[in-house]
C-alpha positions in Angstrom: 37.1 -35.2 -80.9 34.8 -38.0 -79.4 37.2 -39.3 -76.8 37.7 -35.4 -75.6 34.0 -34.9 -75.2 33.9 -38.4 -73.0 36.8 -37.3 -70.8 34.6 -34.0 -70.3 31.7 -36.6 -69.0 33.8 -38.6 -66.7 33.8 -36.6 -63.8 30.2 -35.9 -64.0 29.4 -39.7 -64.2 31.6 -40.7 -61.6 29.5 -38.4 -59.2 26.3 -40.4 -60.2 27.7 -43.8 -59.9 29.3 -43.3 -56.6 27.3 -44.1 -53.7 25.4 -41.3 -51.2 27.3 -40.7 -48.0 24.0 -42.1 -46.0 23.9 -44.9 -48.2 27.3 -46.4 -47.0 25.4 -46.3 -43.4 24.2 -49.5 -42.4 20.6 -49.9 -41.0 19.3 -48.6 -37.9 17.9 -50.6 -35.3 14.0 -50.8 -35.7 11.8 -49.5 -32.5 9.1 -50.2 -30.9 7.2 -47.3 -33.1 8.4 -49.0 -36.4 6.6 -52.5 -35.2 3.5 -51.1 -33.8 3.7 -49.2 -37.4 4.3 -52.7 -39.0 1.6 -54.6 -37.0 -1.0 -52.1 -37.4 -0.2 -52.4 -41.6 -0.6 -56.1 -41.5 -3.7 -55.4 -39.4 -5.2 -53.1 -42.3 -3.8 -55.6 -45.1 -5.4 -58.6 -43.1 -8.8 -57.1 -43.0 -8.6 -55.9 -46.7 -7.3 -59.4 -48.0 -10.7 -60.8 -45.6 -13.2 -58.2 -46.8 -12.5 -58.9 -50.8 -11.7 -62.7 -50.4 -15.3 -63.2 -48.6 -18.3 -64.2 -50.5 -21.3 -61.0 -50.7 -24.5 -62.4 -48.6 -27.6 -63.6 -50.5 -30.0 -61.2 -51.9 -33.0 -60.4 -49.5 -36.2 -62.3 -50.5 -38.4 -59.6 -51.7 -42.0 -60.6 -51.7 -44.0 -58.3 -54.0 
């Protein structure tokens, strides 16, 4: 009774192992939007990485 219930499964688990039909596409070419994209995200990652690595300013000299 086992090996009936796992021929049942088969086709099922052959349709999630097999790849997607876009999958078996290769890669387009990238544009010029995708590398303004990537430059300005290296942009905002640059000035992030800057902003936490920097030391805060001294504390103002309060005189009473």
């Amino acid at each position: 009774m086992p090996s009936r219930s796992l021929n049942l499964l088969q086709p099922a688990r052959r349709l999630f192992l097999l790849p997607a039909p876009w999958q078996n596409v290769g890669m387009r070419r990238i544009d010029r939007y995708d590398v303004i994209g990537m430059v300005l995200l290296a942009l905002v990652a640059t000035l992030w990485i800057v902003h936490f690595s920097l030391p805060t300013p001294p504390p103002d000299i309060v005189l009473p």
